[in-house]
N, CA and C atoms of all chains as a GROMACS GRO file, in nm:
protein
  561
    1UNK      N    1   2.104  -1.531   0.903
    1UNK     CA    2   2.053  -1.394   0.883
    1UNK      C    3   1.986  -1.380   0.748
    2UNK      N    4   2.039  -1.473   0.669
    2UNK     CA    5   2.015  -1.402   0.526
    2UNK      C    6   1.855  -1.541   0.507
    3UNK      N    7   1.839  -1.611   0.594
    3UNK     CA    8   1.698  -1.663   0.590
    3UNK      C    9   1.583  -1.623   0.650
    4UNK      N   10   1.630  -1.544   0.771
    4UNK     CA   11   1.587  -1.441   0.847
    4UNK      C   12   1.492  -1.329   0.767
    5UNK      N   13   1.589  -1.257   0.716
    5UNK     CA   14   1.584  -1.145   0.589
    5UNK      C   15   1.448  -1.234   0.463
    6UNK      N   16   1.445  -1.361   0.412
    6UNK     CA   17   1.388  -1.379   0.289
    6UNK      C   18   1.281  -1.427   0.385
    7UNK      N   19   1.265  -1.490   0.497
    7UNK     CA   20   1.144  -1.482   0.612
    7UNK      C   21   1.076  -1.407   0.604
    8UNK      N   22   1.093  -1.305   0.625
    8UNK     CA   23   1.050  -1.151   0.696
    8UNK      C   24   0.969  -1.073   0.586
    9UNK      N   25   1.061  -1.108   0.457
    9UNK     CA   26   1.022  -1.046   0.306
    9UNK      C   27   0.904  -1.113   0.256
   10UNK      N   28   0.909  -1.231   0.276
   10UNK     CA   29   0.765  -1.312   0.233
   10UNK      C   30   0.655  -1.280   0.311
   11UNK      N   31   0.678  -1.262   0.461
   11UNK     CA   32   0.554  -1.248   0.515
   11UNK      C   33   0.517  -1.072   0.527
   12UNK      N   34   0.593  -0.986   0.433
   12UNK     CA   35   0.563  -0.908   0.415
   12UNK      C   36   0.487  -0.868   0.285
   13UNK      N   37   0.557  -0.940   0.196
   13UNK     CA   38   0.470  -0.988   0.039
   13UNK      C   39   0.354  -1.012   0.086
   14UNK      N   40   0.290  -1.112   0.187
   14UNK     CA   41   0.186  -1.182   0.185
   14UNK      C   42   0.075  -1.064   0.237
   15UNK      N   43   0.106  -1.003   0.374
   15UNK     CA   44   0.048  -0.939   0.390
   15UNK      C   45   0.005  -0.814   0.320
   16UNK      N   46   0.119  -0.735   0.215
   16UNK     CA   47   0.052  -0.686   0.101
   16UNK      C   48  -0.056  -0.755   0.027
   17UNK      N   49  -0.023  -0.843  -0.015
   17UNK     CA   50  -0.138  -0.948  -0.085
   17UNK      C   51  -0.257  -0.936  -0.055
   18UNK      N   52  -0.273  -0.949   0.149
   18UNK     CA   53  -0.369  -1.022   0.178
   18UNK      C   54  -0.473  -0.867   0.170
   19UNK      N   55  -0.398  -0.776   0.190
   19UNK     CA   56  -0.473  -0.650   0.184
   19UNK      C   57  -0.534  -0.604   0.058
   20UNK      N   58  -0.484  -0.633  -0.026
   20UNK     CA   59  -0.507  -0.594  -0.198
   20UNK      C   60  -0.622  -0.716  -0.184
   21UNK      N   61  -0.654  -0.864  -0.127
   21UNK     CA   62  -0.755  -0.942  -0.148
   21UNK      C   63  -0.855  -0.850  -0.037
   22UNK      N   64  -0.791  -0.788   0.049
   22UNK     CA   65  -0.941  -0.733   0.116
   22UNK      C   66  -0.975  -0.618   0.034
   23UNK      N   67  -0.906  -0.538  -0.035
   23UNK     CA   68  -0.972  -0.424  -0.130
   23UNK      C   69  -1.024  -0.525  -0.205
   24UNK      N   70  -1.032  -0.636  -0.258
   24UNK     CA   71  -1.131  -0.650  -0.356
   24UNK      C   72  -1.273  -0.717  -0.295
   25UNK      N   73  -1.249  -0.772  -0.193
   25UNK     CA   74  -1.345  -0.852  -0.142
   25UNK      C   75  -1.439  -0.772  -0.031
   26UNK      N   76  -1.392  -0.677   0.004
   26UNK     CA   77  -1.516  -0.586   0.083
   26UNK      C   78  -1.585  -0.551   0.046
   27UNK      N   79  -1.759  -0.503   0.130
   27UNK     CA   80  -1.846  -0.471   0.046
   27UNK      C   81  -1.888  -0.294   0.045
   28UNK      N   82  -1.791  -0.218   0.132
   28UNK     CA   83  -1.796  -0.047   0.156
   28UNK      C   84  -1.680  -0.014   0.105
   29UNK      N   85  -1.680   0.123   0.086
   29UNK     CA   86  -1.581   0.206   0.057
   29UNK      C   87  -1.481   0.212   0.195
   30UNK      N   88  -1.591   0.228   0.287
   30UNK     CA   89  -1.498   0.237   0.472
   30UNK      C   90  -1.402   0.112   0.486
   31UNK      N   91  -1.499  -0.050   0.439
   31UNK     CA   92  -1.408  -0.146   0.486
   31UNK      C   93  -1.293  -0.170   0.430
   32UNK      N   94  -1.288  -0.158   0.294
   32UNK     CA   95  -1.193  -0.138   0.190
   32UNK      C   96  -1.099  -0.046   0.234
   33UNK      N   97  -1.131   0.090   0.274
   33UNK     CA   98  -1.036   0.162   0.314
   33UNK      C   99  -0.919   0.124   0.427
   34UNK      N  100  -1.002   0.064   0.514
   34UNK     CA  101  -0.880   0.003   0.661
   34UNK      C  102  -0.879  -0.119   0.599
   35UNK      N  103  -0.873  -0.215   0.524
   35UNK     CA  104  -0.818  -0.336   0.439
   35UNK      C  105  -0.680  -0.268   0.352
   36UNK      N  106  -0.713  -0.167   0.254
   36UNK     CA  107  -0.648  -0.154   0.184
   36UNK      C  108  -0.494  -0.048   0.243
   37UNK      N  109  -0.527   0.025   0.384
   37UNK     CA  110  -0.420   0.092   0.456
   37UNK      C  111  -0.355   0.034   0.576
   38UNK      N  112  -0.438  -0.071   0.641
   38UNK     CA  113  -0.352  -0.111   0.769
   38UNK      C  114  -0.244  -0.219   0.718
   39UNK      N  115  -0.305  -0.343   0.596
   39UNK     CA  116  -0.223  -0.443   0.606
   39UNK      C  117  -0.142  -0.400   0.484
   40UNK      N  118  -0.154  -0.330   0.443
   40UNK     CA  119  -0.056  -0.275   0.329
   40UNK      C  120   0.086  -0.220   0.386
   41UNK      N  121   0.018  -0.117   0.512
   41UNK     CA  122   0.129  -0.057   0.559
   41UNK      C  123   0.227  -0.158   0.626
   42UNK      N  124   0.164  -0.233   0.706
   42UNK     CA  125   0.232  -0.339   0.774
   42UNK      C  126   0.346  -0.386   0.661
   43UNK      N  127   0.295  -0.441   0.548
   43UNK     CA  128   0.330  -0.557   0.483
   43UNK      C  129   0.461  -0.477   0.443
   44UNK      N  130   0.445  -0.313   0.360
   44UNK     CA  131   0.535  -0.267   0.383
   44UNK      C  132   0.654  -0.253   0.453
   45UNK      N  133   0.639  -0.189   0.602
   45UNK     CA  134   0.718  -0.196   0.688
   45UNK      C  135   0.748  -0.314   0.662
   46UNK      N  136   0.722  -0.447   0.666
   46UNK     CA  137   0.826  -0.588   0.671
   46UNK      C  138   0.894  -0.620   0.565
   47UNK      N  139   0.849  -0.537   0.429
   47UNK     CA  140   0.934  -0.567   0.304
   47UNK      C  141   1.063  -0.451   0.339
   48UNK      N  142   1.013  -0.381   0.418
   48UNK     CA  143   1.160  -0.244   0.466
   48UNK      C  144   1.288  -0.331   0.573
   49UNK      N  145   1.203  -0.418   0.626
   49UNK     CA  146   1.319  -0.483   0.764
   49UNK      C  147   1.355  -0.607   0.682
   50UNK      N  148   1.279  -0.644   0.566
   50UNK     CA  149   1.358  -0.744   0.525
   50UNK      C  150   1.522  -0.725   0.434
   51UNK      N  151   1.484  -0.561   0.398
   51UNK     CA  152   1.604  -0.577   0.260
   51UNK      C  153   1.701  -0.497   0.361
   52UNK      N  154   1.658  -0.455   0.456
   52UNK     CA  155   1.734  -0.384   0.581
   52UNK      C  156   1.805  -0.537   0.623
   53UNK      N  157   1.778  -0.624   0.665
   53UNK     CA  158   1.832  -0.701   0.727
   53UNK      C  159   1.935  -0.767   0.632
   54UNK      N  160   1.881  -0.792   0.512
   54UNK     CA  161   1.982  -0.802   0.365
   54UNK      C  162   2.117  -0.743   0.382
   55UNK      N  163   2.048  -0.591   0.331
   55UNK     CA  164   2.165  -0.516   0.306
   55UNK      C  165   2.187  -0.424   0.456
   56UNK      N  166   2.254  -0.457   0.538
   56UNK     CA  167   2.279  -0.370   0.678
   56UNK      C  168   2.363  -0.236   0.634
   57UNK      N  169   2.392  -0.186   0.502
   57UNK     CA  170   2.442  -0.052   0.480
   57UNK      C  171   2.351   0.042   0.435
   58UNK      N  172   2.236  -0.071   0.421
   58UNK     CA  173   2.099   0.055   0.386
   58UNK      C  174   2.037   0.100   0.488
   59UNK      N  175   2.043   0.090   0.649
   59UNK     CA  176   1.956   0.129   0.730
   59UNK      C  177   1.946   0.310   0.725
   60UNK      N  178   2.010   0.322   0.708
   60UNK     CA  179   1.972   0.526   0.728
   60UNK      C  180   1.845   0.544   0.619
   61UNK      N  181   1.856   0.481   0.502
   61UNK     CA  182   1.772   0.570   0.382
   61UNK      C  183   1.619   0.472   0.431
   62UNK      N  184   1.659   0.339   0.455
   62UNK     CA  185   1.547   0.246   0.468
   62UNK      C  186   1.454   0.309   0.577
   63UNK      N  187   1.577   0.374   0.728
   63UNK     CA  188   1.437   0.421   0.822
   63UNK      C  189   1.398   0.525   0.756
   64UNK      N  190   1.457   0.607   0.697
   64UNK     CA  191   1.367   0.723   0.667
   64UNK      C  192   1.254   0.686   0.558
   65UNK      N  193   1.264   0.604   0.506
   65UNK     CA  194   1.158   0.561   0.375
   65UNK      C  195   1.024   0.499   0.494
   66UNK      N  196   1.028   0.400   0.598
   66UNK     CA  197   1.010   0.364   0.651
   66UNK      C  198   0.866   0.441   0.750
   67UNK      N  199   0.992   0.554   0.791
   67UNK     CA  200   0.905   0.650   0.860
   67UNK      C  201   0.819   0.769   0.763
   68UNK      N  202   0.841   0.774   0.639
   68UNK     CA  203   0.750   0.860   0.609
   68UNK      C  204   0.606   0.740   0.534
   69UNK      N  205   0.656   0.650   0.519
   69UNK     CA  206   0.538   0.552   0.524
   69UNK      C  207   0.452   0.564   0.635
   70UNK      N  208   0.494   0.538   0.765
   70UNK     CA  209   0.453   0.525   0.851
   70UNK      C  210   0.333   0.666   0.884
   71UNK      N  211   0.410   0.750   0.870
   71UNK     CA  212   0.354   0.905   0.856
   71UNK      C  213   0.274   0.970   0.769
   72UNK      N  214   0.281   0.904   0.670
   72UNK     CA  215   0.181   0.941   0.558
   72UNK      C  216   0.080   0.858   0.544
   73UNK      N  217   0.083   0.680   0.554
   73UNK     CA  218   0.009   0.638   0.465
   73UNK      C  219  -0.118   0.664   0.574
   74UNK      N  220  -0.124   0.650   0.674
   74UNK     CA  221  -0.268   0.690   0.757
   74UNK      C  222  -0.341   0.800   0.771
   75UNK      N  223  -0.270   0.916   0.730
   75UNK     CA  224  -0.274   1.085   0.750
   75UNK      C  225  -0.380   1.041   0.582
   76UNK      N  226  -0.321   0.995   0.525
   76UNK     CA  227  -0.375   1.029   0.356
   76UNK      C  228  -0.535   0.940   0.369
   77UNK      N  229  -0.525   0.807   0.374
   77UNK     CA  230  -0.614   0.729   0.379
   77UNK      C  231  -0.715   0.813   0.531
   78UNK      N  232  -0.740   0.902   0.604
   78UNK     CA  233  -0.788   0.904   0.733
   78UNK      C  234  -0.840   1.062   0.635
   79UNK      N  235  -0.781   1.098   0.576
   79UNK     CA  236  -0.817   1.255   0.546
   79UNK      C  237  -0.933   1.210   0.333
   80UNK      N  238  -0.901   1.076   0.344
   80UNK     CA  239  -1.005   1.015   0.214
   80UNK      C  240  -1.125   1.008   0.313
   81UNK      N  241  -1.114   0.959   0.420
   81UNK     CA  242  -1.214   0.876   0.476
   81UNK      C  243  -1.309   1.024   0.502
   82UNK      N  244  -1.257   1.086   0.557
   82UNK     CA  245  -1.307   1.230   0.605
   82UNK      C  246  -1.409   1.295   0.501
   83UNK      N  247  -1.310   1.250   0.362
   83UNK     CA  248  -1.381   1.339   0.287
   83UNK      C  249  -1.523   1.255   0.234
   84UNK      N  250  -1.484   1.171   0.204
   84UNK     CA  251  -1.552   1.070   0.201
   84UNK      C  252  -1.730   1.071   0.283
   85UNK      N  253  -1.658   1.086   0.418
   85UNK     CA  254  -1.783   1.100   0.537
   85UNK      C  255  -1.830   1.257   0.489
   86UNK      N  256  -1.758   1.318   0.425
   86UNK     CA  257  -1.837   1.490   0.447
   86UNK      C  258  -1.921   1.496   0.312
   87UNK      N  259  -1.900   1.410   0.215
   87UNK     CA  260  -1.942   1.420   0.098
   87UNK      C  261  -2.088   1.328   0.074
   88UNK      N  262  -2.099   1.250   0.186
   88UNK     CA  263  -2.219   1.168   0.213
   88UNK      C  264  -2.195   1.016   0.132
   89UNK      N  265  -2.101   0.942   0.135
   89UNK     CA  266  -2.127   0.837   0.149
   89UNK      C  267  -2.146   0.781   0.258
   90UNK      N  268  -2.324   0.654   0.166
   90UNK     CA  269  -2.297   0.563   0.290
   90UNK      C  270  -2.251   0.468   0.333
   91UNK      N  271  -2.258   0.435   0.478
   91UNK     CA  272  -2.222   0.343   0.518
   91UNK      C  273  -2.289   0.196   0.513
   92UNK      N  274  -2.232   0.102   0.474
   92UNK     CA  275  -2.298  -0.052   0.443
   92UNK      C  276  -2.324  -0.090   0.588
   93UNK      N  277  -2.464  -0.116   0.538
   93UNK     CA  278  -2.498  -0.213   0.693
   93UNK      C  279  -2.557  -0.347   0.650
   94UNK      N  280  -2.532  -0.444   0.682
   94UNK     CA  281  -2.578  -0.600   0.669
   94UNK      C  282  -2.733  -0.636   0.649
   95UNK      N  283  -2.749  -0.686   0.516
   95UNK     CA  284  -2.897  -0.719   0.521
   95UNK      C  285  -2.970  -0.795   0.599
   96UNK      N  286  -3.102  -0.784   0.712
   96UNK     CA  287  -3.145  -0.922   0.772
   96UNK      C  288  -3.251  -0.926   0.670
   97UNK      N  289  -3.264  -1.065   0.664
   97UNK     CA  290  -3.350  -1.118   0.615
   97UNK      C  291  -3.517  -1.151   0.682
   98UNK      N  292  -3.500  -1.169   0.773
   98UNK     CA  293  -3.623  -1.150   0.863
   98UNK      C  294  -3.614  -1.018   0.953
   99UNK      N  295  -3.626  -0.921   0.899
   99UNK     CA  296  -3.682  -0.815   0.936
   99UNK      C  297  -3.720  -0.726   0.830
  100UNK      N  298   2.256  -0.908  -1.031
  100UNK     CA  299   2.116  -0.890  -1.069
  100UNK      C  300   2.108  -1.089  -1.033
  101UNK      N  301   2.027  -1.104  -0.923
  101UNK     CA  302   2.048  -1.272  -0.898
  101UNK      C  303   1.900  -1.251  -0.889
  102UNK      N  304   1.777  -1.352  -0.938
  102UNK     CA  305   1.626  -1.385  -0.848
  102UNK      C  306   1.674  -1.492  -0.762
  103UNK      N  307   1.649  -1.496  -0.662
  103UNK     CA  308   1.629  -1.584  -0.570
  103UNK      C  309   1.505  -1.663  -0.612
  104UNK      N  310   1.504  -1.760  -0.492
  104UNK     CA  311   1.382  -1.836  -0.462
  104UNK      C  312   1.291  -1.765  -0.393
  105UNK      N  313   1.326  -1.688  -0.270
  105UNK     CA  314   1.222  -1.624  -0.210
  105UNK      C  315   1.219  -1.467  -0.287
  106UNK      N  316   1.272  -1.377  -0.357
  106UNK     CA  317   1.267  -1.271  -0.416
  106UNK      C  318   1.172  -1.338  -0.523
  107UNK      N  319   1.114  -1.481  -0.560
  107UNK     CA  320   1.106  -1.462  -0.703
  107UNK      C  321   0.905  -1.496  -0.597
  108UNK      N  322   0.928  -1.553  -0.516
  108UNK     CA  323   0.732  -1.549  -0.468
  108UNK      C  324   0.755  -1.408  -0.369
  109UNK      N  325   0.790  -1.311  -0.370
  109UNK     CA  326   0.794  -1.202  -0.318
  109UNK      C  327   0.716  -1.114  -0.435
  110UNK      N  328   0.832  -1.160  -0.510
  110UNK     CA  329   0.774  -1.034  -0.708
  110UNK      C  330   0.619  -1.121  -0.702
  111UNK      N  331   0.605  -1.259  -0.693
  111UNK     CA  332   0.478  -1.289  -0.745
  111UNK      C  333   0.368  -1.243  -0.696
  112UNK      N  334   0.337  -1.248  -0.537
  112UNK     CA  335   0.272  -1.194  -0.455
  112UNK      C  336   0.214  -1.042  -0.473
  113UNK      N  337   0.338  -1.009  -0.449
  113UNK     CA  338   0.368  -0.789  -0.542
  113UNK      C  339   0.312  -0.782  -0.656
  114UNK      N  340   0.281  -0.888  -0.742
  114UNK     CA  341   0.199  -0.865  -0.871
  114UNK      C  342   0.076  -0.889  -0.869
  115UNK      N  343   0.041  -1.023  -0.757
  115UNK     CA  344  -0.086  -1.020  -0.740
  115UNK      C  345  -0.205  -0.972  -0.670
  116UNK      N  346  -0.121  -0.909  -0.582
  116UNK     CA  347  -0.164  -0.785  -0.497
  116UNK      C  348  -0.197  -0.651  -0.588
  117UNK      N  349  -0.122  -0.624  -0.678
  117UNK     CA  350  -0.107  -0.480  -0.784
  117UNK      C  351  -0.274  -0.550  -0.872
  118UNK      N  352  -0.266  -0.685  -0.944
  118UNK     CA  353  -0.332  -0.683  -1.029
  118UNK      C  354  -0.484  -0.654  -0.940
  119UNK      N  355  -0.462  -0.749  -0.807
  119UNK     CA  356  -0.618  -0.714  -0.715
  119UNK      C  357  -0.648  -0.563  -0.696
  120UNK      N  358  -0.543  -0.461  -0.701
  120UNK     CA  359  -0.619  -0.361  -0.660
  120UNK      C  360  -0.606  -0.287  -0.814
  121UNK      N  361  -0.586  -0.314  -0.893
  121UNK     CA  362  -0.572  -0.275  -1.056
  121UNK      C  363  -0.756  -0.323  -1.114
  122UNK      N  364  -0.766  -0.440  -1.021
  122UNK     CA  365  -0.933  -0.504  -1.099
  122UNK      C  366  -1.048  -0.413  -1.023
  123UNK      N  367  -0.956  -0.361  -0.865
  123UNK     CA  368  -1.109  -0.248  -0.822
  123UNK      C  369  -1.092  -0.112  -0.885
  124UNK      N  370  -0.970  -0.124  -0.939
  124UNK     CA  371  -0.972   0.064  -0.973
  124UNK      C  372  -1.020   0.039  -1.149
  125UNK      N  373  -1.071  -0.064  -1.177
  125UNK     CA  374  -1.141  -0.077  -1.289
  125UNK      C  375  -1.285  -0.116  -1.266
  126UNK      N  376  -1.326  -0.204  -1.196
  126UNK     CA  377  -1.456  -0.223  -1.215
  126UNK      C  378  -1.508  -0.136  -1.048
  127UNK      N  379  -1.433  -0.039  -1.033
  127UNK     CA  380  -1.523  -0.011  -0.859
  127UNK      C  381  -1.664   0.037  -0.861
  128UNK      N  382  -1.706   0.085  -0.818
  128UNK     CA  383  -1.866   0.077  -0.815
  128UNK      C  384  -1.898   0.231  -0.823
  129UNK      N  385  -1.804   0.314  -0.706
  129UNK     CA  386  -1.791   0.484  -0.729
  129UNK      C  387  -1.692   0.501  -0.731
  130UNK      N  388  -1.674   0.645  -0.756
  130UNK     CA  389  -1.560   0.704  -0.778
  130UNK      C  390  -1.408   0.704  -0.622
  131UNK      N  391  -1.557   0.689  -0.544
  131UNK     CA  392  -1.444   0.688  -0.387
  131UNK      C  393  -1.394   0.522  -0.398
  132UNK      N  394  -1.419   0.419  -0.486
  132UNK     CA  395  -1.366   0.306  -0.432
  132UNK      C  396  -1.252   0.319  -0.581
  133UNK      N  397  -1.263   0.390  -0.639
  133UNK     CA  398  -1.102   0.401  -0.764
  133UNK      C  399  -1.031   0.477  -0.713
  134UNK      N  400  -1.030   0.584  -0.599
  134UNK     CA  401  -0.925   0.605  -0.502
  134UNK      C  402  -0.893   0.604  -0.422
  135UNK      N  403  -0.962   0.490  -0.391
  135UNK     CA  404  -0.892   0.436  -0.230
  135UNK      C  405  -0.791   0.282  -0.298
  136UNK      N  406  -0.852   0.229  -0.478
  136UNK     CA  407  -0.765   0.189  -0.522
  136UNK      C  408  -0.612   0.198  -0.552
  137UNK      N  409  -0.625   0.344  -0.625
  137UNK     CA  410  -0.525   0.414  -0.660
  137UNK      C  411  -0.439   0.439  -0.555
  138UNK      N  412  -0.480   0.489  -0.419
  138UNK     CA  413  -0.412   0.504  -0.303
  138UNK      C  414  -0.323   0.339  -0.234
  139UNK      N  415  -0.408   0.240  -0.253
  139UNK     CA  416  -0.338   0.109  -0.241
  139UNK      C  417  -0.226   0.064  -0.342
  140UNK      N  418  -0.244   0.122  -0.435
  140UNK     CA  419  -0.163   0.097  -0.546
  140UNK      C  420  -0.031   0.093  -0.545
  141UNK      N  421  -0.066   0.308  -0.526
  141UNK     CA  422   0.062   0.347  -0.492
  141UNK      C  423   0.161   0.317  -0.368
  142UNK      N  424   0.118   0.270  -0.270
  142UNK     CA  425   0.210   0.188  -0.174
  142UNK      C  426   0.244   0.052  -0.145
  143UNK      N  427   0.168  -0.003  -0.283
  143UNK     CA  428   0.202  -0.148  -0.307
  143UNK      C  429   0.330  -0.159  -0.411
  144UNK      N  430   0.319  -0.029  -0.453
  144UNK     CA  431   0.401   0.025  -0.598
  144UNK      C  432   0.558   0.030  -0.537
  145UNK      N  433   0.550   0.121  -0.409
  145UNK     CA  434   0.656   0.195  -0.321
  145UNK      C  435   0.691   0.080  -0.259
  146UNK      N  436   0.676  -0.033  -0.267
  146UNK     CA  437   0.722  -0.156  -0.183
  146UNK      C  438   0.759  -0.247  -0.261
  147UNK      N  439   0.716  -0.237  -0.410
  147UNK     CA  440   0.785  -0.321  -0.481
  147UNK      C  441   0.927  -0.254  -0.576
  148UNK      N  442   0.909  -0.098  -0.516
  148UNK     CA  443   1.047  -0.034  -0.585
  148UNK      C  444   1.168  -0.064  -0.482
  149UNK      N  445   1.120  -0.102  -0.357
  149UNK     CA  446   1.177  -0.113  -0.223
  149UNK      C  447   1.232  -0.269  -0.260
  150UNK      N  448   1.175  -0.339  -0.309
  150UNK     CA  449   1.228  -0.512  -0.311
  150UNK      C  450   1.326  -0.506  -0.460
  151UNK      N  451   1.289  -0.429  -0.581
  151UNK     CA  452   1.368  -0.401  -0.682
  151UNK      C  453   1.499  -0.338  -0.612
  152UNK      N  454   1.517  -0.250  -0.523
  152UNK     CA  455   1.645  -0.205  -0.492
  152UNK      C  456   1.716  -0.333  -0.419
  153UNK      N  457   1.665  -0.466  -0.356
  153UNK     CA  458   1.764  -0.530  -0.326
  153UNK      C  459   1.799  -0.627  -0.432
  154UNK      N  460   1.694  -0.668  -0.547
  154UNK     CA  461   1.767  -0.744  -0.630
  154UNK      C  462   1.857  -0.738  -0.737
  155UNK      N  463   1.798  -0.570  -0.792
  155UNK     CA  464   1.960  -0.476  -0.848
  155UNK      C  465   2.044  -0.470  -0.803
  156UNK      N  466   2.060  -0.438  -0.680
  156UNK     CA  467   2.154  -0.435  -0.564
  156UNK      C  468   2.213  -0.269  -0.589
  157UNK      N  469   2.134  -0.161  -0.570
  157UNK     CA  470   2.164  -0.033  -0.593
  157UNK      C  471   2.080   0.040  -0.480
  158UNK      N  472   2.125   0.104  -0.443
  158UNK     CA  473   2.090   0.237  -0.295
  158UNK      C  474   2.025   0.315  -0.370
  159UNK      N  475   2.023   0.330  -0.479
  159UNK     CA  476   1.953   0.443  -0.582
  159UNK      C  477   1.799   0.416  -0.549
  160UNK      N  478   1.771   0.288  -0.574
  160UNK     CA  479   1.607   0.283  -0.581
  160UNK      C  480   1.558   0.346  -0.471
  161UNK      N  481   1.592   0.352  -0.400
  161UNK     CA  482   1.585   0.350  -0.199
  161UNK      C  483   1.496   0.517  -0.220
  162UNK      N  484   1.587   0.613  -0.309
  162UNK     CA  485   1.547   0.758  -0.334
  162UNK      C  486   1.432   0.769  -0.452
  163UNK      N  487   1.412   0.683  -0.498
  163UNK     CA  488   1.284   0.658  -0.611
  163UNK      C  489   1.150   0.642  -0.530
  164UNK      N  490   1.212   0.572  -0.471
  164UNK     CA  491   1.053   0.488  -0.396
  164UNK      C  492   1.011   0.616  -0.290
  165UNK      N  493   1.156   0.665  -0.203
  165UNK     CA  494   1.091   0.806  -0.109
  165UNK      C  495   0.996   0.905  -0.200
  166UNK      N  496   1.066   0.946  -0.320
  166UNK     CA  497   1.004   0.993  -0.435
  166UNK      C  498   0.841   1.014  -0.465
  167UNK      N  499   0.818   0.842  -0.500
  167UNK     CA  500   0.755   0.818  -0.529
  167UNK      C  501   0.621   0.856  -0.443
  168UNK      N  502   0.690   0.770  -0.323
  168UNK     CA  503   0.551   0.787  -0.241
  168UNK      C  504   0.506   0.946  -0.177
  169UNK      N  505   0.620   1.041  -0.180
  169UNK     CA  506   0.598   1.183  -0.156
  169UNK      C  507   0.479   1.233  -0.241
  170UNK      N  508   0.525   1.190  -0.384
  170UNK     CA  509   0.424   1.246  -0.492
  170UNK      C  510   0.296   1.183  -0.475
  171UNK      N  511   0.297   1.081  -0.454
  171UNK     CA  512   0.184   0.988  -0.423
  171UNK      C  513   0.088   1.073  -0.312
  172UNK      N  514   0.163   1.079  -0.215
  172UNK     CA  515   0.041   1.106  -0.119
  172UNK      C  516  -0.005   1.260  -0.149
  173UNK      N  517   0.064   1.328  -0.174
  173UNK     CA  518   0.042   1.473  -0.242
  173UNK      C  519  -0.097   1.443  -0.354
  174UNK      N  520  -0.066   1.392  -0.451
  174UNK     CA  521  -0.204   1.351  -0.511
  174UNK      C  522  -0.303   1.302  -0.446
  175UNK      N  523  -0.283   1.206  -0.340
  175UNK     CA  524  -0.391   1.126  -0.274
  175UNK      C  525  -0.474   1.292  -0.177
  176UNK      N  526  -0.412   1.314  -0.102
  176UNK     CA  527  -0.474   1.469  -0.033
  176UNK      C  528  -0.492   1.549  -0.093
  177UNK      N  529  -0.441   1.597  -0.257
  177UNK     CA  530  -0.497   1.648  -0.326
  177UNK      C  531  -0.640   1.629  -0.396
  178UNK      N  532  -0.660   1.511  -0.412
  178UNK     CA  533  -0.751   1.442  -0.463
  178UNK      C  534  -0.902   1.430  -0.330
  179UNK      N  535  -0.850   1.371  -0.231
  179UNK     CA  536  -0.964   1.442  -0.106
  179UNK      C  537  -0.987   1.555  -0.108
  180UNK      N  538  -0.933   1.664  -0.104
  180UNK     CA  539  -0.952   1.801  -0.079
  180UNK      C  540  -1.040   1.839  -0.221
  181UNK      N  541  -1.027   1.789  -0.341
  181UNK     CA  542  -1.116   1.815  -0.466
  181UNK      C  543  -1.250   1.753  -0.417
  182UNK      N  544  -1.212   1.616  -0.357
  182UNK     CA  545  -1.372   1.535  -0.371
  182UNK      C  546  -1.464   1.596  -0.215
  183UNK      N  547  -1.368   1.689  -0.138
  183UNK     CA  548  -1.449   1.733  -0.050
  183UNK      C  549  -1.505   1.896  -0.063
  184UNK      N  550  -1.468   1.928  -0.148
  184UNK     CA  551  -1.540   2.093  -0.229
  184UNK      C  552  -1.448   2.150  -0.122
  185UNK      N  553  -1.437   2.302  -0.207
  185UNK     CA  554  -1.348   2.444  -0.182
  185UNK      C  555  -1.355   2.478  -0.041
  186UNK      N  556  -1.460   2.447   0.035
  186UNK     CA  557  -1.410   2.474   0.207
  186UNK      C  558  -1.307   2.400   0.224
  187UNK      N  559  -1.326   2.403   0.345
  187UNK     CA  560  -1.159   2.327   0.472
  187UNK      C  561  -1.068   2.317   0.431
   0.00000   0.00000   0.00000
């Protein structure tokens, strides 16, 4: 269990990581935005089931931490994006070169 | 207070993730890409107060980090609602 638990925690580290490398490496404000909220949240949630699986006397405070992650972090990032779209940024579109 | 082996590339990861989105909320290009930084931040922040509560080994952090991220997103929708002017 308790390798289970430091499993779960790493590949939740990572996927924070890998999201913080897509905020830096995108080339819009939009792509950055679902880089920097989907794999974050994820990575989250798995750093929550890892110390949950750790410590099994933390599950009450962990789901609730859990679920207002879950509940907020898309509501916040979806209501940037909004504003974002109402305020006139644009959107990146790919350069061709032969055209 | 023990680091593990895997708590100790957990913290490393959690730092290098913080410093990647610490280098766009410094060099971003507009103002909408330093808060969509700031917004990554803060729930990279809330996940590493979440991994500090198991290596203290205290239930306390558990109410820091809810904390945290309450205030957090309150600023983050506060902060849209400024950058989208006095309607809606």
């Amino acid at each position: 269990m308790n390798l289970l638990a430091d499993v779960i925690l790493i590949i939740g580290a990572l996927f924070v990581f890998l999201g913080a490398l897509g905020l830096l490496r995108m080339p819009d404000v939009y792509n950055r935005i679902q880089a920097g909220t989907k794999a974050v949240t994820l990575g989250s949630l798995c750093l929550l089931l890892g110390v949950g699986l750790n410590q099994p006397a933390w599950w009450p405070k962990l789901l609730i931490v859990g679920l207002f992650i879950l509940l907020t972090n898309p509501i916040g990032s979806s209501t940037l994006a909004r504003a974002f779209h109402k305020t006139g940024v644009p959107v990146w579109r790919e350069k061709r070169s032969e055209t | 207070m023990t680091i593990g082996f895997a708590d100790g590339i957990v913290l490393g990861l959690l730092a290098l993730a913080s410093l990647f989105a610490l280098i766009r909320l410094w060099m971003g290009p507009t103002s909408a890409d330093r808060i969509v930084a700031a917004d990554t931040l803060s729930v990279i922040a809330t996940g590493g107060i979440i991994v500090l509560a198991l290596i203290f080994d205290s239930v306390l952090y558990l109410d820091v980090a809810l904390l945290y991220g309450v205030l957090a997103f309150v600023g983050i929708v506060a902060l849209a609602r400024a950058i989208e002017g006095d309607r809606a």
